[in-house]
Residue frames as qw, qx, qy, qz and C-alpha x, y, z in Angstrom:
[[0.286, 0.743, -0.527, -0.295, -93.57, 63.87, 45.22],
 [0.145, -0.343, 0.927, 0.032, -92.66, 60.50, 45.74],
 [0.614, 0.369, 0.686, -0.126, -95.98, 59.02, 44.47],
 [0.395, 0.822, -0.056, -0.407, -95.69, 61.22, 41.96],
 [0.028, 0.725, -0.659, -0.198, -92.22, 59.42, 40.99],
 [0.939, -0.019, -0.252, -0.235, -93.57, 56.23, 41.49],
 [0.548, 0.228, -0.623, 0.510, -90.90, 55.85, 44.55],
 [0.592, -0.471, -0.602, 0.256, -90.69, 55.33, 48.22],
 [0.269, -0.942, 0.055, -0.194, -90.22, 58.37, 50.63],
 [0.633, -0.620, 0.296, 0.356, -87.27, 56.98, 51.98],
 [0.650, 0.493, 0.327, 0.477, -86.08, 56.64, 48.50],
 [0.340, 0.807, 0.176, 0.450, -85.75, 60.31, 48.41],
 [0.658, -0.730, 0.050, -0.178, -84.59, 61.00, 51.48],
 [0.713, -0.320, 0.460, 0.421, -81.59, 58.86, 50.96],
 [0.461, 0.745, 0.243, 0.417, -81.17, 60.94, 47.64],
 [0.256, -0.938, -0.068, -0.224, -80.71, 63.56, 49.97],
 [0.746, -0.640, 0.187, -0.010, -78.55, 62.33, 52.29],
 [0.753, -0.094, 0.267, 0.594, -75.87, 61.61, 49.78],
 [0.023, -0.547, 0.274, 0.791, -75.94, 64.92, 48.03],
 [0.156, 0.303, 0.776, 0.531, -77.84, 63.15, 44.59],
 [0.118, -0.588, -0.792, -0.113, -80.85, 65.50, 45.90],
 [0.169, 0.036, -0.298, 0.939, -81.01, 69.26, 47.08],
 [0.161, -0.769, -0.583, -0.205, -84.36, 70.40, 48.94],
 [0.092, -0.582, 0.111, -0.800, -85.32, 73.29, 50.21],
 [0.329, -0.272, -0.841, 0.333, -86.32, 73.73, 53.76],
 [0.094, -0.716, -0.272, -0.636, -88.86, 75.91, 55.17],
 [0.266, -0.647, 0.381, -0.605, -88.91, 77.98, 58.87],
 [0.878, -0.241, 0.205, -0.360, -89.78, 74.49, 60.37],
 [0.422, -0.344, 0.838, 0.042, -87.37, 72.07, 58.97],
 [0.736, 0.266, 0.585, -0.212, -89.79, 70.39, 56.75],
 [0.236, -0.032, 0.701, 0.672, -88.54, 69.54, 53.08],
 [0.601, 0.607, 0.097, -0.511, -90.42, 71.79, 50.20],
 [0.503, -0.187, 0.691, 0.484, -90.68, 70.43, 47.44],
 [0.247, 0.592, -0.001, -0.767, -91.05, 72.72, 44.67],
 [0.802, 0.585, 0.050, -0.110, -91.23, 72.40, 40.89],
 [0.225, 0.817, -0.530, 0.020, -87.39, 72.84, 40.94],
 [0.390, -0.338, 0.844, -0.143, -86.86, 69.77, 43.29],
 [0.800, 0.370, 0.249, -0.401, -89.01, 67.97, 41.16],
 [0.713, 0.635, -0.289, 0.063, -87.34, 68.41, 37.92],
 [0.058, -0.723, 0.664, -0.182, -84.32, 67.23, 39.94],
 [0.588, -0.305, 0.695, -0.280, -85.52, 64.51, 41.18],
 [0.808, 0.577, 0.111, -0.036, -86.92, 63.42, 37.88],
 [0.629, 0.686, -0.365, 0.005, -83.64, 63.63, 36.38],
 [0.216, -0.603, 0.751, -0.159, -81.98, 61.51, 39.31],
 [0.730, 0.132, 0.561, -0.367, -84.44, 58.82, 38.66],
 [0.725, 0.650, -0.184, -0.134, -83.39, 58.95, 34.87],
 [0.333, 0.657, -0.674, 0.054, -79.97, 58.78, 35.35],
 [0.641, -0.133, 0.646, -0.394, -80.53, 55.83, 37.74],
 [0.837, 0.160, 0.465, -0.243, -82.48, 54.23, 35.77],
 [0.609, 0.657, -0.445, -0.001, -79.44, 54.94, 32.80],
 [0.788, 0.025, -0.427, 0.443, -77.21, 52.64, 35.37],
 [0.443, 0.533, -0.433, 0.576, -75.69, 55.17, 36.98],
 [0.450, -0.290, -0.600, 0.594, -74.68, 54.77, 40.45],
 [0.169, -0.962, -0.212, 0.015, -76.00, 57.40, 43.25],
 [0.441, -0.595, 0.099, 0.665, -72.23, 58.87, 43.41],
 [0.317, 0.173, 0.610, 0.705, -72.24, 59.08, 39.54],
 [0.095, 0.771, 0.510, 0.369, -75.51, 60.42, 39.38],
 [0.337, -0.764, -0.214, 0.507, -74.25, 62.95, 41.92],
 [0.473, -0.268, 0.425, 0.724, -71.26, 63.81, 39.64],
 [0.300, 0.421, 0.740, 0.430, -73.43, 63.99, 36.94],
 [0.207, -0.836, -0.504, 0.066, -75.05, 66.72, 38.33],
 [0.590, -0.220, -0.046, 0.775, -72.19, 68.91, 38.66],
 [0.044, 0.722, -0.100, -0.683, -72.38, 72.93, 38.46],
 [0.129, 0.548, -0.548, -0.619, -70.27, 72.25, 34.96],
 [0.803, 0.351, 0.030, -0.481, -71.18, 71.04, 32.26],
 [0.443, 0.596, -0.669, -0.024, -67.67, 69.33, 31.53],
 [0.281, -0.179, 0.884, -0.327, -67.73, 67.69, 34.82],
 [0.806, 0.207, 0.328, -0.448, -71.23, 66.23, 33.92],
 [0.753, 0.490, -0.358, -0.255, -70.10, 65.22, 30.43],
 [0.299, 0.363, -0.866, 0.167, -66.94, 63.34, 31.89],
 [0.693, -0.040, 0.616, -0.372, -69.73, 61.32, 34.31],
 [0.751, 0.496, 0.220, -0.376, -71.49, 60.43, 31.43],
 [0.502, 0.722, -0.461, -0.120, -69.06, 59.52, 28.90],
 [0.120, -0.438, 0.880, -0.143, -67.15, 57.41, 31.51],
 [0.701, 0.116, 0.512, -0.483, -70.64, 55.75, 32.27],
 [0.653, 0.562, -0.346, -0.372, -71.03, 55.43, 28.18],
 [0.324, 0.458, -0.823, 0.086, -67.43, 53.41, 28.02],
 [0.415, -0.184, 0.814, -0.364, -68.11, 51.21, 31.36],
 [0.803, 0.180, 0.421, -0.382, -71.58, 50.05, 29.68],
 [0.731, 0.459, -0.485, -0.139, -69.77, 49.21, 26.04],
 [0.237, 0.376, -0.892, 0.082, -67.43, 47.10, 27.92],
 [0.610, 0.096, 0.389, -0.684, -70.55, 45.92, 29.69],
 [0.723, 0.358, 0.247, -0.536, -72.12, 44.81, 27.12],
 [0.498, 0.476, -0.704, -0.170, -69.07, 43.46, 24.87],
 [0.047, -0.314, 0.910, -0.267, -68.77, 41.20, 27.73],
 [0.493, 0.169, 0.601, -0.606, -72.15, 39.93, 28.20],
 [0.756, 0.327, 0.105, -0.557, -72.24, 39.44, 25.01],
 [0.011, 0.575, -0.806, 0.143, -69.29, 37.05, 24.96],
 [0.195, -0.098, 0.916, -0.337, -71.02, 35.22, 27.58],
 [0.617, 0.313, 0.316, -0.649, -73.94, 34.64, 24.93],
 [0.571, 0.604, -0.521, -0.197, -72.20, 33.70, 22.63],
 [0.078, 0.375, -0.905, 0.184, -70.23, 31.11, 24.76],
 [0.585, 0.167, 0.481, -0.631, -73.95, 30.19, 26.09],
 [0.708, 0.486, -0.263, -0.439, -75.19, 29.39, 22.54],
 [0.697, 0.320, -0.614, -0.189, -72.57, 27.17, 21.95],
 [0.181, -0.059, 0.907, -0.375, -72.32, 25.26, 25.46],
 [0.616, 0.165, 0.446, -0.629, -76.02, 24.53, 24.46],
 [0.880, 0.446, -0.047, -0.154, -75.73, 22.84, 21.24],
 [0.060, 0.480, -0.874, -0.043, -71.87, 21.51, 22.06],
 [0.874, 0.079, -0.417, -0.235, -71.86, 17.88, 21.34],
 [0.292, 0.168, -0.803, 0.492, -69.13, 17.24, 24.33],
 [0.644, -0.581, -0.488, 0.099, -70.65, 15.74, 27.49],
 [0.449, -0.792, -0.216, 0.352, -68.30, 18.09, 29.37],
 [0.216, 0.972, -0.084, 0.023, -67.25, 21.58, 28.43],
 [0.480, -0.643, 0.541, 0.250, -63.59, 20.23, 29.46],
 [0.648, 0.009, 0.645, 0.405, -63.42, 17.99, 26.81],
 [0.413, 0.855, 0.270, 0.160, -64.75, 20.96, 23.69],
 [0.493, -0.173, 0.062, 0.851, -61.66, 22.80, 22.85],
 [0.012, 0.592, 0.299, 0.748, -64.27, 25.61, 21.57],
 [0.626, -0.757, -0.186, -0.027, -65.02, 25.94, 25.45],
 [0.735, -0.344, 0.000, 0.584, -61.62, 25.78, 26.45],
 [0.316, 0.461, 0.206, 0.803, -61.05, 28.76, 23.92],
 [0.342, -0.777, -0.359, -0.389, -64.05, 30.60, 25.39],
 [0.630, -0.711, -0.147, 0.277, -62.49, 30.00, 29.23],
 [0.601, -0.563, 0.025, 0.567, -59.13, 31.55, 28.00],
 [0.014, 0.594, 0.493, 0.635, -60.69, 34.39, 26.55],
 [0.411, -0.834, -0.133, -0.345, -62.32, 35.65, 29.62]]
């Protein structure tokens, strides 16, 4: 399964181990993984790769659908402020590259920028 994911074994394993993962076991201990763990794991590996932490993605997972939605929604918000911010600091980028001040102290459009953030 874990080539299959294009992840490590321990990778999943430590899925497990926080609760982001449920396997079956069989008479032996040994972890099955069915078609059900699969699709599970596949969708921990999405939500990962959407940002979300391994407690979030846990959450996410929830029995209810409401609980999920309120992961996912919170996630939503976190990344807009995310991304307002980041793009802030592109904007402030841009113009520290084509300011004309030798030093960002002396550009009162910097100084704006610093007390801003």
């Amino acid at each position: 399964m874990a080539a299959e994911l294009g992840v490590e074994t321990h990778v999943l394993r430590h899925w497990e181990s926080v609760g982001a993962l449920t396997v079956r076991r069989d008479g032996n201990g040994y972890r099955v993984y069915d078609d059900g763990a699969l699709e599970r794991a596949r969708t921990v590996l999405r939500l990962r790769r959407a940002g979300l932490s391994l407690p979030e993605v846990t959450a996410a997972m929830a029995p209810t659908r409401a609980a999920a939605q309120a992961v996912v929604r919170a996630k939503i918000s976190a990344l807009g402020e995310e991304i307002a911010q980041r793009r802030h600091a592109v904007t402030f980028l841009r113009h520290t590259a084509e300011c004309r001040h030798r030093y960002l102290d002396d550009c009162p459009e910097c100084a704006a920028f610093v007390g801003e953030g």
